[in-house]
C-alpha positions in Angstrom: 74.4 112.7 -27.1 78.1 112.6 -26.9 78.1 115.9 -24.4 75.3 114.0 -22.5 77.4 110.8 -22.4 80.9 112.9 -21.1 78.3 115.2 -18.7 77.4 111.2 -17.4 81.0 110.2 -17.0 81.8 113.6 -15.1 79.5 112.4 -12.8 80.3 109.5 -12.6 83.8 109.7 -12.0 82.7 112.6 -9.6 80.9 109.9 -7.7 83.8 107.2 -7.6 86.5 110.1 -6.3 83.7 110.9 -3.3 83.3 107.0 -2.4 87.6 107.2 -2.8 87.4 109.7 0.0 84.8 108.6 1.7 86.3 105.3 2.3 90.0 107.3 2.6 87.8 109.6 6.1 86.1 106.2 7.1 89.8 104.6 7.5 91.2 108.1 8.9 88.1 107.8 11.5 88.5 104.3 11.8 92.2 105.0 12.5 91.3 107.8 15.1 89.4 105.6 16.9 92.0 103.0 17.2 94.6 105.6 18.4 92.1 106.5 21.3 91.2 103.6 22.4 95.1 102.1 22.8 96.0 105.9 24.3 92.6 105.2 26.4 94.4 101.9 27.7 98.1 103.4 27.9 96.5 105.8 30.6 94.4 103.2 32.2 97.4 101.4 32.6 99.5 104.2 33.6 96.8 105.4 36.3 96.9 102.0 37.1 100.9 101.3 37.4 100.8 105.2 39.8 98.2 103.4 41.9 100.2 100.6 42.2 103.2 102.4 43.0 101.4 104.4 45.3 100.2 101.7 47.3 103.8 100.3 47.6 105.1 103.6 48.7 101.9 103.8 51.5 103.1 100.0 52.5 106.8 101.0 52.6 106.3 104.3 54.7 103.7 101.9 57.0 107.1 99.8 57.4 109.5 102.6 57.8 106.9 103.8 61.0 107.2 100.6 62.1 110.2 100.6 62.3 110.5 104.1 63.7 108.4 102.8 66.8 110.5 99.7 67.4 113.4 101.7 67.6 112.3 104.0 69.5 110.6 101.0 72.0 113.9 99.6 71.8 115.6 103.1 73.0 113.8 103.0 75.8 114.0 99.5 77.1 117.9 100.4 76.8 117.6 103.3 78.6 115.4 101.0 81.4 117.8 98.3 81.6 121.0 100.8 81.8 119.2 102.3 85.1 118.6 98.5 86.7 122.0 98.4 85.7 123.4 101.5 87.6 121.0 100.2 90.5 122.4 97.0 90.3 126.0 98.5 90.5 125.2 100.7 93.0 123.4 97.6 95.5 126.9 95.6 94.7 128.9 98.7 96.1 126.3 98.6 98.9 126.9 94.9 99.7 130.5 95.1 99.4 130.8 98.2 101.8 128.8 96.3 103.9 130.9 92.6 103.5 134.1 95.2 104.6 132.1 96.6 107.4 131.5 93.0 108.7 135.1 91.9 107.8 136.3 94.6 110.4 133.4 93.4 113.1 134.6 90.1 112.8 138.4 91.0 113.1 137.2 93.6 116.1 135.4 91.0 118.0 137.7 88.3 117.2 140.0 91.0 119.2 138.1 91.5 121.8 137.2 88.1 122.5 141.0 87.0 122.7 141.6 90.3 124.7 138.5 88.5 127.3 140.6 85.3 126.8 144.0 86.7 128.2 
């Protein structure tokens, strides 16, 4: 009876430390869980922040071309208004070669007509 009665405790005891660690691997796996699901949402939010960032960086090189372009629209409206620049120079050297010319056709002819005069 009494071998019967500590066979019975064994068991029983037996039975409590397997609930123990059953309950111990159900928090473990319960813990495991909880660990994957935040890492699952730290990379979600990482891919999430690269995407982001990605964007930003695809927005800032669109800028930086747009940039590129305007300079290089601006470059060549310079270049444009230095030539009707030099033109411009060049017609004012024109008209005061000619202005000269004239000067001396006037002071010829005012000359000749006193020289018609006499």
């Amino acid at each position: 009876q009494k071998s019967l009665e500590e066979s019975q405790k064994s068991v029983s005891d037996a039975q409590k430390a397997i609930e123990e660690q059953r309950e111990q691997l159900d928090e473990v796996k319960q813990k495991l869980e909880d660990d994957k699901l935040l890492n699952e949402t730290k990379v979600q939010a990482h891919a999430d922040d690269t995407e982001k960032h990605a964007a930003a960086v695809e927005k800032h090189a669109e800028e930086v071309q747009k940039l590129v372009d305007e300079k290089e629209t601006l470059a060549a409206e310079k270049e444009a208004l230095q030539k009707q620049q030099e033109e411009l120079e060049e017609k004012q050297e024109s008209i005061a070669e000619q202005k000269r010319i004239l000067l001396e056709l006037r002071v010829v002819l005012e000359q000749d007509q006193k020289s018609l005069e006499e």
